[in-house]
N, C-alpha and C positions, 0 to 999 in steps of 0.2 A: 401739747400734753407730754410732759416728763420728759420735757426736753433733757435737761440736767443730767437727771440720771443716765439717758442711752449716751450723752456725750462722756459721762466719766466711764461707761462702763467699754464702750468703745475704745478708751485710754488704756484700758488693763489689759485688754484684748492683743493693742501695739505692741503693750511693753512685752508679751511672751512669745513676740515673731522674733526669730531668730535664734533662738532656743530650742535643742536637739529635742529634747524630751520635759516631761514633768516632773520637779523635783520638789522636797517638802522646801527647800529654799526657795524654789523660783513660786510655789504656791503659796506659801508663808506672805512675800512680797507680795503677789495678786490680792494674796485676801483682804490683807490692809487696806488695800488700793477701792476694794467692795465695799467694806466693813466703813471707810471715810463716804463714798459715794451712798450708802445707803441712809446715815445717818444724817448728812445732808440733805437729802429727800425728805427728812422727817419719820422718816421710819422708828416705829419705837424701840427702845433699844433689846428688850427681850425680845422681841421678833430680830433683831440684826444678831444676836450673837447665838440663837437656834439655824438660821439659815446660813450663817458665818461657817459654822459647826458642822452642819450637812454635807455645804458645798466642799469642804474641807475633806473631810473621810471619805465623799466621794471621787474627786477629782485624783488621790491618790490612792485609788483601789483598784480593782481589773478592769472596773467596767469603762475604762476612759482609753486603755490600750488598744494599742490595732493600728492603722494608716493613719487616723488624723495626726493634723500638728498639734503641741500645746493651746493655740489660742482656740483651735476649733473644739479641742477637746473641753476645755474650760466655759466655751459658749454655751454647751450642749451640758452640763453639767447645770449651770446656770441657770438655763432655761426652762429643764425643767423641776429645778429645787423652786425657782420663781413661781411657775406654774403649781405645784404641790402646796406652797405658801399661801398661794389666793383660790386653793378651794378645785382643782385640779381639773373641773369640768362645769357647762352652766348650770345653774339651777333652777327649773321653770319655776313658775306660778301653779302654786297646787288648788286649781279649782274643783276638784273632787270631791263636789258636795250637791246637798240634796240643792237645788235653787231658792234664791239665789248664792253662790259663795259671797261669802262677805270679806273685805281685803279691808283692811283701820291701817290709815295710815297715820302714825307719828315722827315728832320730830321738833325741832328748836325753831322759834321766830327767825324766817330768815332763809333757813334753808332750802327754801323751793319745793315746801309739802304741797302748795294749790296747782302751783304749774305742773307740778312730777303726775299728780292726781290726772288732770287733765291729759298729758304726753299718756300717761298707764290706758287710762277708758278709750284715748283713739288707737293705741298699740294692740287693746282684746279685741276694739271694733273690728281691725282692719287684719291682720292679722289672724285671728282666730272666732272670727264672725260671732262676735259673742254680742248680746243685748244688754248695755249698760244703763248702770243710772248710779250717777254721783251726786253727791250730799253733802255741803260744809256743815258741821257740828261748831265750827271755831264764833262762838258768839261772843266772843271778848272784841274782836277787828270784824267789822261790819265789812268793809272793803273788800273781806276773804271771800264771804258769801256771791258779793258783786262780781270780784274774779272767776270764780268757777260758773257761777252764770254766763259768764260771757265764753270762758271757754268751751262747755258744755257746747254752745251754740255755734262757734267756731267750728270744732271737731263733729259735731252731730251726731251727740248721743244726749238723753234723757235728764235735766236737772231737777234735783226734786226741791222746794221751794222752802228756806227757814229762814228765822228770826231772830235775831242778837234780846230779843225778853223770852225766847223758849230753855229751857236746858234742855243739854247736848244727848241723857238719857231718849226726853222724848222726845226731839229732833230724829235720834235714832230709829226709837219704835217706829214713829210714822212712815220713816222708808223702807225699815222693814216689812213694814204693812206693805205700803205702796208697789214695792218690786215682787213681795210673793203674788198679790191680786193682778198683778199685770204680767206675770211672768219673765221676769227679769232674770240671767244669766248669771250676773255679777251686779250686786251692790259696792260701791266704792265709797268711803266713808274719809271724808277729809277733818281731821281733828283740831283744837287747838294748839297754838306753839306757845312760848314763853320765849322769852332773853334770858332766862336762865333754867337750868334744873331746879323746881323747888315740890316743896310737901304736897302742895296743893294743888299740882298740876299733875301727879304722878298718882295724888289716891282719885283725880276727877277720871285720867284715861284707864287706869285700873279700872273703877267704876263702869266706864263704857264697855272696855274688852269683856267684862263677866257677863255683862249682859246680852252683846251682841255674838260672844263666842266667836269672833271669826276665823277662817281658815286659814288667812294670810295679816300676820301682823308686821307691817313692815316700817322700816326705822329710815326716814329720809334723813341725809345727813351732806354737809357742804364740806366737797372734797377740800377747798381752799383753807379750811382748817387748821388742816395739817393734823398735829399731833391732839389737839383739840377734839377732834371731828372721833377719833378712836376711843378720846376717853368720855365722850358724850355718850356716844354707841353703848361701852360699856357700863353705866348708867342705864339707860332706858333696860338693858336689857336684865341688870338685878332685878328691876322692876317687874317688867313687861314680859311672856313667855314670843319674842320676835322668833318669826320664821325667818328673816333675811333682811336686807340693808337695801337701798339704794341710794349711791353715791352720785350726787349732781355737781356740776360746773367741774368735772374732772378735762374739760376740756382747757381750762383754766391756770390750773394747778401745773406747773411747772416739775414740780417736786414730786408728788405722785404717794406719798408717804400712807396717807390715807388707804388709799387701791393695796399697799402691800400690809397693811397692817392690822386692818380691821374684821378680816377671818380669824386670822391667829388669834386674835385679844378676843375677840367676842364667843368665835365660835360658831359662828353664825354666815351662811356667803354673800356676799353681793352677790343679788338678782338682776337688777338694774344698772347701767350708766347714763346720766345725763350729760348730754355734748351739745350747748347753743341752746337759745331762749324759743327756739320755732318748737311749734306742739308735734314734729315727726324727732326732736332730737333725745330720744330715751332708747338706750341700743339694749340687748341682754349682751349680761357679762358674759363674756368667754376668756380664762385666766390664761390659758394657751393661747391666745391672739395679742392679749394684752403682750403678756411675757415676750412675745415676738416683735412686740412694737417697740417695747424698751432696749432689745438689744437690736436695733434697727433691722431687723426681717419683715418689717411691713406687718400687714393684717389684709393680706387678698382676699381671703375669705369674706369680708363683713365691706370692702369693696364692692365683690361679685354678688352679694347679697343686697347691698344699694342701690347699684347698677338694675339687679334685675325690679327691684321696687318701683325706681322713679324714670327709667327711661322707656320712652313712647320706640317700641320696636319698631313700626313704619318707618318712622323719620330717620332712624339708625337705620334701615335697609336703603331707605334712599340714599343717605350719606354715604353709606358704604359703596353702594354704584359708582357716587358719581369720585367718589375716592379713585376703584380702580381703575376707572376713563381719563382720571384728570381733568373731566369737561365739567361744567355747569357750575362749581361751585364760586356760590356769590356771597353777597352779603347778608342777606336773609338766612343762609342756612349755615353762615357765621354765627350772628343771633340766635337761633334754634339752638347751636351747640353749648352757649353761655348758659341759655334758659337752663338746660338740659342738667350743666355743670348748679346750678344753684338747688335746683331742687336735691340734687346729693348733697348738700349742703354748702355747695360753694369750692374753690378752686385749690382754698388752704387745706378743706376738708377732705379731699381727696387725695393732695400729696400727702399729706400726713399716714395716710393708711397705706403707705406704696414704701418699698424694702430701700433700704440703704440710702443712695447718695438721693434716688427719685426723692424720699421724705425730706429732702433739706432742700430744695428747690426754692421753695417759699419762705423760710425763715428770716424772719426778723422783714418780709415785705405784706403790705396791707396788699394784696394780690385778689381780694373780693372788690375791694374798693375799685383797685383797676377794671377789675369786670364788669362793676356798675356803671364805670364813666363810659367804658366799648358801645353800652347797653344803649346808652342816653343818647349814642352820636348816632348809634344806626337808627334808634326811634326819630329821630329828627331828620331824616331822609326820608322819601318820596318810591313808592312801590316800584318805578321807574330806577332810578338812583340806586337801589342797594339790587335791583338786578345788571345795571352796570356802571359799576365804580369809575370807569373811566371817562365818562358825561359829564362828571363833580369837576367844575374852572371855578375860579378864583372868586364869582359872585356868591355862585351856590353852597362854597365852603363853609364862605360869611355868614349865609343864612343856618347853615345849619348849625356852626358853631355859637350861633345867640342862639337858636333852639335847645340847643345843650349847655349853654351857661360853660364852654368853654372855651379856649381859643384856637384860631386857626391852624394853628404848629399842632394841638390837638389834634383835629383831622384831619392833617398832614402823617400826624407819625400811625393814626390808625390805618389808613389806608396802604401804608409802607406796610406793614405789620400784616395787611389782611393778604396782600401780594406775597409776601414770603410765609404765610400759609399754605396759599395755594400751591406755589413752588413745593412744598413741604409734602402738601399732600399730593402730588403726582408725583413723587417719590417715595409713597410708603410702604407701598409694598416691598420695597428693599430697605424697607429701616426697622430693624428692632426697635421695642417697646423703649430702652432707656433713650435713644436716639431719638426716637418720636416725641419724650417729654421734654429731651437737652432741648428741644427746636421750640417746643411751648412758651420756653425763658423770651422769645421773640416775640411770640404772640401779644404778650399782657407786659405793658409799661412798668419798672419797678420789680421787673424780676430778672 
């Protein structure tokens, strides 16, 4: 995620070490330096030459004087002209309505309005204990309706049943019926998309929004767009009176252009980010965590907030035992920690959120994929077998290496690899956090 951009911006950072102070010369040069990295991102260009402009009059005013050096002072200007740009703080979900609120979502064919639907209704379930019930209106793609049934069902909340010969009005009506007689929390209204912006499609969700009034009109939109993705936004929203955006497959988007651009033009903030096709990957936006990921400060925060979601606290007490004994840990509770690692989304997903050099760990390596194969070898051992690794000769490798569909230098370098774990971990308590992740690089094949 934006890759690009924290690498150039890291670059402008270099160039002002070793420079006593701030000067409009040695900022002049930086800004350039921003001003190419942002438009390369696809940022559009009146959002680059108001934030150009900012960062500009601030970085040579008072407020940058005092102890730091130039490059720190210029981060810190940065960071939060960055943060001011995308909306400065998050913006909940205003369900403060009589029941149920109704949330309409729009948006282009394509951009991930049925899935986003789905990730939204388990995110109120789970989250803010709300009673959903989602609804596809889109009776042009029969397939929409089939999707949200199945997610519905997935995630385990309420799908209310229509039809590609109903219109979308009284498809409407009837779940608004349905969710006021049943007491429903939150109706969620899945709309039709199009391949393009057109007449027909703009007076049919106008039509809808009049009549279901809802309190949350939201504009699903494909970060990978890029410059696209802001002037679609801008569209829907001449139209539409949109409380907020949500940006999906920004996990994607290298460029990030979108994330910086579509406040400023709309007006409007990202409520939502979508990160990966699992129904837990819709995060709320925070522009402050963002802005910190780009200029590689991590995002601990929405870490520590993952962390506390998906990890089973027993199994983390256990581990942590047998961490500071150095005794018992086996193969089993190697597994346990992969499981552990996927339910956060996976291994890439987690360095990604971690500050500086920890975020580049994995780049440019498939590091889930590794984790999958770790997964497959210890499934293919014997309860016996991954409590002691050192039983596994030359027959039983075989076996387990056709169990796992890989080959024997496979579970050769895993069991290398699970050994200077262990080594690792009766060592950790004398190792700081970026040392404990350097030693990770051993763990998983391919990093």
């Amino acid at each position: 995620m934006l890759d690009n951009l924290t690498s150039r911006l890291a670059d402008v950072v270099k160039s002002l070490r070793g420079q006593a102070r701030l000067t409009e010369a040695n900022i002049q040069d930086a800004m350039r330096e921003v001003r190419m990295a942002l438009l390369e991102a696809d940022v559009a260009l009146p959002v680059v030459k108001v934030f150009i402009n900012d960062v500009k009059q601030r970085a040579l005013g008072q407020d940058v004087l005092g102890s730091l050096t130039p490059g720190q002072a210029v981060i810190g200007v940065v960071h939060d002209e960055l943060k001011k740009l995308m909306g400065e703080q998050n913006d909940a979900l205003n369900l403060a309505a009589v029941p149920p609120a109704i949330v309409l979502m729009a948006g282009l064919q394509g951009a991930g309005k049925t899935t986003t639907t789905g990730k939204l209704a388990k995110l109120l379930k789970e989250t803010q204990k709300k009673k959903v019930l989602v609804v596809s209106a889109d009776v042009y793609r029969p397939a929409a309706i089939e999707q949200l049934k199945m997610l519905a069902s997935q995630i385990g909340v309420e799908w209310f049943p229509s039809l590609p010969s109903q219109t979308p009005k009284d498809i409407a009506a009837s779940a608004l019926d349905h969710a006021k007689r049943h007491f429903f929390d939150v109706l969620i209204v899945d709309t039709a998309g199009r391949l393009a912006i057109d007449q027909e499609m703009m007076d049919e969700i106008k039509a809808l929004h009049a009549f279901l009034n809802p309190i949350e009109t939201l504009f699903v939109v494909d970060a990978m767009q890029g410059q696209d993705a802001v002037n679609t936004a801008q569209a829907f929203n001449a139209a539409l009176p949109l409380t907020g955006v949500i940006l999906t497959k920004l996990d994607g988007d290298s460029r990030g252009g979108a994330a910086l651009s579509v406040r400023h033009v709309t007006g409007k903030p990202i409520k939502f980010i979508g990160v990966g096709e699992k129904v837990t990957g819709l995060e709320p936006f925070h522009p402050d965590r963002l802005a910190s990921r780009i200029l590689g400060m991590g995002d601990v925060l929405s870490l520590i907030e993952e962390v506390q979601k998906s990890v089973d606290v027993e199994e983390a007490q256990k581990l942590a035992k047998k961490m500071k004994t150095g005794k018992g840990f086996d193969l089993e509770d190697f597994k346990t920690q992969i499981q552990q690692m996927k339910k956060m989304g996976g291994m890439t997903a987690l360095l990604d959120k971690m500050p500086g050099q920890l975020s580049q760990l994995a780049q440019g390596q498939d590091t889930d994929k590794a984790v999958a194969r770790i997964e497959g070898i210890i499934n293919s051992m014997t309860p016996a077998e991954r409590a002691k690794p050192e039983i596994l000769k030359a027959s039983r490798k075989r076996r387990i290496a056709a169990g796992a569909g890989v080959s024997v230098q496979e579970v050769n370098r895993l069991l290398n690899q699970f050994e200077q774990t262990q080594k690792m971990m009766k060592q950790f308590s004398g190792k700081g956090m970026m040392k404990l992740m350097r030693g990770m690089k051993n763990i998983l094949p391919g990093m």
